[in-house]
N, C-alpha and C positions, 0 to 999 in steps of 0.2 A: 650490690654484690655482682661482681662480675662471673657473666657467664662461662660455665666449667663444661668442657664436652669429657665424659666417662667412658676407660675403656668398656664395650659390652658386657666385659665378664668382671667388673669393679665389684668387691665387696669389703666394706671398713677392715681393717685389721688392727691389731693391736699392737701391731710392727710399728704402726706410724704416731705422729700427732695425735690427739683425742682433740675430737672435731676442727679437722684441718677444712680446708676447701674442698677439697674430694670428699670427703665425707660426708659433710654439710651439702653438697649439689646431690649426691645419692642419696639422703634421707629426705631432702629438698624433691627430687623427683619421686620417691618410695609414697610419701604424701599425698602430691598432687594427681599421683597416680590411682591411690587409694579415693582420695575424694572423687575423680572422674567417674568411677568406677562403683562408689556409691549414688552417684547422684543419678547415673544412668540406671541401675536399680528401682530409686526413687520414683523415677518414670514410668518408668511398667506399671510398679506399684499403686499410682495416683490411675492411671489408665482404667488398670483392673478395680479400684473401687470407682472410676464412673462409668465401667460398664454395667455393670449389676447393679439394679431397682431392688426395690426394697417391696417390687407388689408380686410377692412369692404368695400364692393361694393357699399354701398347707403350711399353718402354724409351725408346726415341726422346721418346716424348709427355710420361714422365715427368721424363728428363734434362731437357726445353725447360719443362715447366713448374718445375722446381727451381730452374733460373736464371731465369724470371720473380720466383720470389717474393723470391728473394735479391737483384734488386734492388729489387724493392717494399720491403725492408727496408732497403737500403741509404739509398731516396729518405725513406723516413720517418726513419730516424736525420737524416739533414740537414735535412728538415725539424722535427725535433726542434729542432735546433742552432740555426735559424733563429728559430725562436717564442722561445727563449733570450733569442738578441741584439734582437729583439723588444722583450724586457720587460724587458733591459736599457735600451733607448732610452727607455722611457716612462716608467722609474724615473731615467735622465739630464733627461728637460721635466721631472722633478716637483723634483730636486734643483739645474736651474737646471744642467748643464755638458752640458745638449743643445746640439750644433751648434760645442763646440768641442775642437779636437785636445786626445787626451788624452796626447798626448804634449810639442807643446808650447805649449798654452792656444789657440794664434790660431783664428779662425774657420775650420770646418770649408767654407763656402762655400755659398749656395742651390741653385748649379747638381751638385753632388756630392750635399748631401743629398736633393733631386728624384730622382737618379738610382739612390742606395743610402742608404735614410733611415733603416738603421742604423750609416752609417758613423761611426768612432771616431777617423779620423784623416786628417789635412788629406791633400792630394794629394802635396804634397810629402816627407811625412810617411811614406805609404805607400810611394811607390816608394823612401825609402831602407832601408825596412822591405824591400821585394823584392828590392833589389841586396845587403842584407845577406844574405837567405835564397839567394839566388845562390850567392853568394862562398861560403857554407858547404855549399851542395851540392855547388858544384865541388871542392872541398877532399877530400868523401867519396867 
């Protein structure tokens, strides 16, 4: 994919192509930008659990800091998860099926990927995806 320089103030429209090159280099940087951004996060994060020992004197102080870290561990697995689908979306602009359902081809929609630009699946798509995971929760 050849490199796209974007005007500063570029946002997809619906005027144009669905996922043209412009588009695709904007959701392309929106991405990489997000992933930078958590991974520096992620940083801190690791930082702040090897600062703080685990030899807290007052039971109390220790229980509250045990469950701080468990979930600082928790936030990093899903940020894990996150960086993931990350680098699945950026390996989807490189293979050309950015932007549309992979369930069933149509376009995923500008205003959905703006809002989750690693989404995989059209809107429609997704809520029949919820109403199935429904109907099988109700079930258990």
């Amino acid at each position: 994919m050849t490199s796209i320089v974007l005007p500063p103030d570029y946002k997809p429209s619906a005027d144009e192509e669905y996922m043209n090159e412009m588009q695709l280099e904007y959701f392309r940087q929106k991405l990489e930008n997000w992933k930078k951004s958590i991974v520096s996060q992620s940083v801190d994060t690791l930082e702040d659990l090897r600062q703080g020992g685990l030899s807290q004197p007052d039971e109390i102080d220790r229980a509250s800091l045990e469950t701080d870290k468990a979930l600082d561990l928790r936030t990093k697995d899903r940020i894990r998860k996150l960086i993931t689908k990350i680098d699945e979306a950026l390996d989807r602009i490189e293979d050309g099926t950015y932007g549309y359902c992979e369930e069933t081809g149509e376009p995923i929609g500008l205003e959905r990927l703006e809002a989750r630009p690693v989404a995989t699946l059209s809107i429609e798509a997704q809520e029949r995806h919820e109403r199935l995971e429904k109907i099988f929760d109700d079930e258990n």
